[in-house]
C-alpha positions as CSV (number, residue, x, y, z in Angstrom):
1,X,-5.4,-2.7,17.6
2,X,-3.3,-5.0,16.1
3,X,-4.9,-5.3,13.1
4,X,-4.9,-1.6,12.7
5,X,-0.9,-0.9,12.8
6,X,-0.7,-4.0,10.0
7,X,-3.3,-2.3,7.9
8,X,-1.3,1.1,8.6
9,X,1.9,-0.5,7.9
10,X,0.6,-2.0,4.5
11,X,-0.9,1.3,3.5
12,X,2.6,2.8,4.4
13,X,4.5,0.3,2.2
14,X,2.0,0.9,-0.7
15,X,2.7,4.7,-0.4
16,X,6.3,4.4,0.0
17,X,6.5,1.9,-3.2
18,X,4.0,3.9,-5.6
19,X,5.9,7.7,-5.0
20,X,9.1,6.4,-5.2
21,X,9.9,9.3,-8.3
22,X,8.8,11.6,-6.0
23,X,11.7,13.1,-4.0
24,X,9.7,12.9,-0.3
25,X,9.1,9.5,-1.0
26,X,11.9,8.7,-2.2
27,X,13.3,9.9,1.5
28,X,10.8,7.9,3.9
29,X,11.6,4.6,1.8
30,X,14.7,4.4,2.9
31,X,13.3,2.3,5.8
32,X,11.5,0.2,3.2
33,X,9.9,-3.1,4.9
34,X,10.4,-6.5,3.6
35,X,8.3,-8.2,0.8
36,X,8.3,-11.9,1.0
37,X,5.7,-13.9,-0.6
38,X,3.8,-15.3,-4.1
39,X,2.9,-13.6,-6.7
40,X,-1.1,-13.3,-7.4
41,X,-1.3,-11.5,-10.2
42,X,0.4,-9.0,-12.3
43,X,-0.9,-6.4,-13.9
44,X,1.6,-4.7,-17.0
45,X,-0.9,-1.8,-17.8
46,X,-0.6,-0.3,-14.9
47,X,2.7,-1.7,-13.9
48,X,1.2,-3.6,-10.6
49,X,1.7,-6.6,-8.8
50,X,-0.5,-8.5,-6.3
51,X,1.8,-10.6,-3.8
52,X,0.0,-12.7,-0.8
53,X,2.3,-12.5,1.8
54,X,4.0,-15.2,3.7
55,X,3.9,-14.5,7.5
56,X,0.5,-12.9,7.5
57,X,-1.4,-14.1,4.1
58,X,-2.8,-10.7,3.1
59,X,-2.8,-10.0,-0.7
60,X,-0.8,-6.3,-1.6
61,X,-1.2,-4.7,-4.4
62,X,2.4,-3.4,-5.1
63,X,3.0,-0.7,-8.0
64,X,6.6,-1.4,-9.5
65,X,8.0,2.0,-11.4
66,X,10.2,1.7,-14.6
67,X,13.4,0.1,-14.4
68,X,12.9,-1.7,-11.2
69,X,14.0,-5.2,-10.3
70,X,12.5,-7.5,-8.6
71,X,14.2,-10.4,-5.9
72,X,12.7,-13.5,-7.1
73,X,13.5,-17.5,-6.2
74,X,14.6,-18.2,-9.7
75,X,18.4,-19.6,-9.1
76,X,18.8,-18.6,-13.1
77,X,18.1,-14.9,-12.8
78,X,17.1,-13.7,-9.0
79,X,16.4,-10.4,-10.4
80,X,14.0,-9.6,-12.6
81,X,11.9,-7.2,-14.3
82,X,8.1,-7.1,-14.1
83,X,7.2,-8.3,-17.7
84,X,9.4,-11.5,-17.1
85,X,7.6,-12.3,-13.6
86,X,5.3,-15.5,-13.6
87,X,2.0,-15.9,-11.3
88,X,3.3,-18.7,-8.4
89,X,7.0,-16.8,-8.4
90,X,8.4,-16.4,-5.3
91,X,8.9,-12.5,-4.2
92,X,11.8,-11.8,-1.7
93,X,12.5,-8.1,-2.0
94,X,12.6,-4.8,-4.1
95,X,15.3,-3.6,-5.5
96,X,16.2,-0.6,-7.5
């Protein structure tokens, strides 16, 4: 059961994160969760990254719309955009 409402949850976040132009998304992310882990991969094409999460160690595929910044551990610039992300960075949050 458990495993069900994390997969549910993670679908949630994934729909929240890729509709955020659309206006109804846009509303339900307001109660956005919190992404903290590594980056995997990233993906510029279609504007995706894959972050392995730190508390359970599932890999999320997260779609980052233009103009969004991303909460990193760099001290030098925490927030970055997507095409100056490195694979092994550090993800703490989303912010637009």
């Amino acid at each position: 059961m458990k495993k069900i409402q994390r997969t549910a949850l993670g679908l949630a976040l994934l729909a929240a994160l890729a509709g955020g132009g659309i206006n109804a998304s846009a509303k339900s992310s307001t109660r956005q969760r919190a992404l903290r882990g590594v980056v995997q991969s990233i993906d510029l094409r279609t504007r995706t990254v894959e972050v392995r999460e730190q508390e359970t160690g599932r890999v999320v595929a997260v779609r980052v719309p233009e103009g969004t910044l991303l909460r990193t551990n760099s001290t030098n610039q925490p927030l970055m955009q997507l095409e100056r992300l490195i694979i092994g960075m550090k993800l703490s949050a989303v912010v637009e």
